[in-house]
C-alpha positions in Angstrom: 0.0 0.0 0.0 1.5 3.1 -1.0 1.8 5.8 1.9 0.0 8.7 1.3 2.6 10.9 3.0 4.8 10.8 0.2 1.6 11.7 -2.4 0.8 14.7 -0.4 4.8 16.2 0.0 4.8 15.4 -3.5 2.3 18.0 -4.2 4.1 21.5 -5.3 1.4 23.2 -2.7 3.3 27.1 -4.0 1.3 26.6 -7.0 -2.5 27.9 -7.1 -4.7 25.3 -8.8 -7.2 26.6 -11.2 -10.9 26.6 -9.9 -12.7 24.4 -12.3 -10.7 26.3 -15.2 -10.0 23.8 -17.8 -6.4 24.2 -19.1 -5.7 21.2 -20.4 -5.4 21.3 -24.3 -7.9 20.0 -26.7 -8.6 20.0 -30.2 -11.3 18.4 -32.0 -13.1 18.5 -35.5 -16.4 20.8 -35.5 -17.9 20.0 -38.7 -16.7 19.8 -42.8 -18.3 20.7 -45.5 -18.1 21.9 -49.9 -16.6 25.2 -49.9 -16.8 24.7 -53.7 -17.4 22.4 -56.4 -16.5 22.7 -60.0 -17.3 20.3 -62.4 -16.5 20.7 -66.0 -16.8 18.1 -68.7 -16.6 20.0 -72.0 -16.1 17.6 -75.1 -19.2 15.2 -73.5 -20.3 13.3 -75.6 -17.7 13.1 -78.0 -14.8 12.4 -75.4 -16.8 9.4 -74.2 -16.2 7.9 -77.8 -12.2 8.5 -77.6 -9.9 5.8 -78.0 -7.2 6.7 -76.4 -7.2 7.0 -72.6 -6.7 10.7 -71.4 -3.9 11.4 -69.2 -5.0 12.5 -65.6 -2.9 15.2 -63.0 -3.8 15.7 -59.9 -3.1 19.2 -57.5 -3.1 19.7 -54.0 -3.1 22.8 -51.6 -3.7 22.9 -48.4 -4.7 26.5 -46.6 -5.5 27.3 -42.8 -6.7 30.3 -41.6 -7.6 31.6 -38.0 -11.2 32.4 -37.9 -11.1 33.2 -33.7 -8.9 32.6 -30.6 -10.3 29.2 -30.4 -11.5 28.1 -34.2 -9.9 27.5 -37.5 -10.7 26.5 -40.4 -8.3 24.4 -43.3 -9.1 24.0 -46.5 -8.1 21.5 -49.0 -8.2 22.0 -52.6 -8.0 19.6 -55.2 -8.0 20.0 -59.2 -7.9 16.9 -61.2 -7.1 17.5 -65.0 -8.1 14.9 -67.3 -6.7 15.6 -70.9 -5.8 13.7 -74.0 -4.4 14.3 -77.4 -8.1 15.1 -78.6 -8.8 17.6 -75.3 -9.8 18.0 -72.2 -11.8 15.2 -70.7 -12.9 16.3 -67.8 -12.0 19.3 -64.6 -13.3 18.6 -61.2 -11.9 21.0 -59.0 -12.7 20.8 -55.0 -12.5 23.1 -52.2 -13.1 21.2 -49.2 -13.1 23.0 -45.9 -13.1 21.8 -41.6 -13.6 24.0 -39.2 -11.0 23.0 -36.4 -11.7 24.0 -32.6 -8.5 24.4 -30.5 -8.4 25.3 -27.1 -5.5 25.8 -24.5 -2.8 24.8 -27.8 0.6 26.6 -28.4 1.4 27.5 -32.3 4.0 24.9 -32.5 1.2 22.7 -31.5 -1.3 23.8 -33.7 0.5 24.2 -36.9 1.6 21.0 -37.9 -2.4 20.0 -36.4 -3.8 22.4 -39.3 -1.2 21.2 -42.6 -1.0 17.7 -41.1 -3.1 16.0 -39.7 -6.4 18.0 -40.3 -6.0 17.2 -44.2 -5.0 13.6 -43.2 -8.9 13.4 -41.1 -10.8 15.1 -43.8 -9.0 13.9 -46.9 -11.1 10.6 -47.1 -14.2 12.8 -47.3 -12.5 14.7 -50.6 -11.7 11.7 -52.0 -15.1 9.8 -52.0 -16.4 13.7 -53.4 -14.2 13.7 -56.3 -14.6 10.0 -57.2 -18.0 11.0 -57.0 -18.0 13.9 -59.2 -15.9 11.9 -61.9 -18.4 9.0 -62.0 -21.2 11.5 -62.0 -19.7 13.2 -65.5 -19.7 9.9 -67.3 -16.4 8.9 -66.7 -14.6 6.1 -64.0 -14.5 6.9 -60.9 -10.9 8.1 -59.8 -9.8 6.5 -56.7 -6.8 9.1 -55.1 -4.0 7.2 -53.2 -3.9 8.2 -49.4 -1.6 10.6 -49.1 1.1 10.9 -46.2 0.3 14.3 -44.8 2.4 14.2 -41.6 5.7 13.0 -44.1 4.8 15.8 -46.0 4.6 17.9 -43.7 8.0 17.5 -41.9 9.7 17.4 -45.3 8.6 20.8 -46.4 9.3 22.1 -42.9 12.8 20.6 -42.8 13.1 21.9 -46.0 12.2 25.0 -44.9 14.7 25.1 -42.2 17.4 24.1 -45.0 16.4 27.2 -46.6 16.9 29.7 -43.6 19.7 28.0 -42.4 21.5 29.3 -46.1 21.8 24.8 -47.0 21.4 23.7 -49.9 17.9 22.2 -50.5 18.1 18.6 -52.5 20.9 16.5 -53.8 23.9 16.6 -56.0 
């Protein structure tokens, strides 16, 4: 049994303890939602009729933005271009934004939350929309490959540091 002497002198009794305060952090998804949605398929019907397959490029960007002391919201575009020697298949283009609540966080907390793992949560969301949107314009549904957020992040802020640090960025 442990002796409850030592619990007590363990206790740094200098220090005030907040009054029902709650000061621990927390961050948690409020709600997500279309910011926008652009779908264009301009050579329909025709392009359903081509023979050879288009060729497909997909963008990402990824923006935050404080919205108060305690909310934030990311958003995370996408644009998939599908074009071929005879045109442009199809342009589905996806804003997709979270509001993010944050309370009790420091900045070096709460930025790689908002370019990291925020997109990594919502991202499945944005994918199912834009495989969606593709099926929806005639076409087979695109199905995006997860993608690593959190490596991405800490490569572009490493990269980053390189920068600022005068390094050079890459490989010889």
């Amino acid at each position: 049994m442990a002796d409850e002497g030592n619990i007590i002198s363990n206790l740094d009794l200098d220090q005030p303890l907040p009054n029902g305060e709650d000061t621990a952090p927390a961050i948690g998804l409020i709600s997500q939602y279309i910011k926008d949605l652009s779908v264009e398929n301009p050579n329909a019907p025709e392009s359903y009729q081509w023979e050879l397959a288009p060729e497909t490029q997909v963008d990402f960007n990824i923006a935050a933005r404080t919205l108060s002391e305690e909310l934030h919201e990311i958003e995370l575009k996408i644009i998939v271009t599908s074009k071929g020697a005879q045109g442009t298949a199809y342009i589905v283009e996806l804003a997709y934004g979270a509001l993010i609540g944050m309370r009790n966080v420091t900045d070096d907390q709460a930025h790689p939350f908002l370019f990291a793992e925020g997109p990594r949560l919502v991202f499945p969301f944005a994918r199912r929309i834009i495989s969606d949107a593709i099926r929806d314009a005639g076409y087979p549904p695109l199905m995006l490959e997860p993608i690593d957020f959190n490596g991405l992040y800490f490569a572009q802020m490493q990269q980053r540091q390189q920068e600022e640090m005068g390094e050079p960025v890459g490989q010889a």
